[in-house]
C-alpha positions as CSV (number, residue, x, y, z in Angstrom):
1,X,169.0,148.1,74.5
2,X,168.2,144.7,76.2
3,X,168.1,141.7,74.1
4,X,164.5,139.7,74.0
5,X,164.8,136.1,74.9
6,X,162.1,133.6,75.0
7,X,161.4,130.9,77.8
8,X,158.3,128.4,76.8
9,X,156.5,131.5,75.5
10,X,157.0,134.3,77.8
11,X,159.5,136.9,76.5
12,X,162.1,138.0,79.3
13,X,165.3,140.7,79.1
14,X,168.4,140.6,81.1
15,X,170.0,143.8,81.7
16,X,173.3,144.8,82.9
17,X,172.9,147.2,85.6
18,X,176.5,147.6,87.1
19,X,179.4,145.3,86.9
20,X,177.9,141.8,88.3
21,X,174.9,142.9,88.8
22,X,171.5,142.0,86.5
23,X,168.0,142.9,86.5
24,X,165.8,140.5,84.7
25,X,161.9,141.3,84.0
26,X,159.6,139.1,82.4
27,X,155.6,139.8,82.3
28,X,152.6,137.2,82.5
29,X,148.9,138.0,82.1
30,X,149.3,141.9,82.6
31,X,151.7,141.4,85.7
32,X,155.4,142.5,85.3
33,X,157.8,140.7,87.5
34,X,161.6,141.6,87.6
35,X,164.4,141.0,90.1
36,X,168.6,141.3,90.5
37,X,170.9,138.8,90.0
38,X,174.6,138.9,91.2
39,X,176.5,137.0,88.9
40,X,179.4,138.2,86.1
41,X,177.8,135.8,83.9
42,X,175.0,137.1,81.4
43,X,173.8,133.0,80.9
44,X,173.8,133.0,84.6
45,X,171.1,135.9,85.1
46,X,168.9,134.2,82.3
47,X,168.9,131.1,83.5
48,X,167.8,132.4,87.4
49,X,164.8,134.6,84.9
50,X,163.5,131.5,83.4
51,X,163.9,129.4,87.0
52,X,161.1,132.0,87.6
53,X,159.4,132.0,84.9
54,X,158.5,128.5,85.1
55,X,157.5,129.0,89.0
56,X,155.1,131.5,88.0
57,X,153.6,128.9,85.1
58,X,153.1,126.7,87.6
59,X,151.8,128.4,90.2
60,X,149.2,129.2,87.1
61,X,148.4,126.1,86.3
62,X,148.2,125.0,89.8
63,X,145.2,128.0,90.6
64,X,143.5,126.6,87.3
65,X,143.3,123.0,88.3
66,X,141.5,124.1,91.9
């Protein structure tokens, strides 16, 4: 079971798929996102998960201000 982490309110999981290999997925208004990271470090996957979640914040907040 994937443990629920929190990055400036948007709940993301990091799951171990195979050795050194992660799948993150986060969702934001309805849309799901998720990706693979190759990395033997857990911290390492989260932290490239929450890179993207704050892209896809500011790509929102970017299409509200035009």
């Amino acid at each position: 079971m994937p443990q629920i982490m929190n990055r400036k309110g948007v709940e993301f999981s990091v799951v171990l798929l195979e050795t050194g290999v992660w799948r993150w997925q986060f969702q934001i208004d309805g849309t799901v996102r998720m990706g693979t990271t190759k990395t033997n470090l857990k911290g390492m996957a989260a932290r490239k998960a929450e890179m993207r979640i704050d892209q896809e914040l500011k790509m929102q907040r970017s299409l509200v201000r035009n």
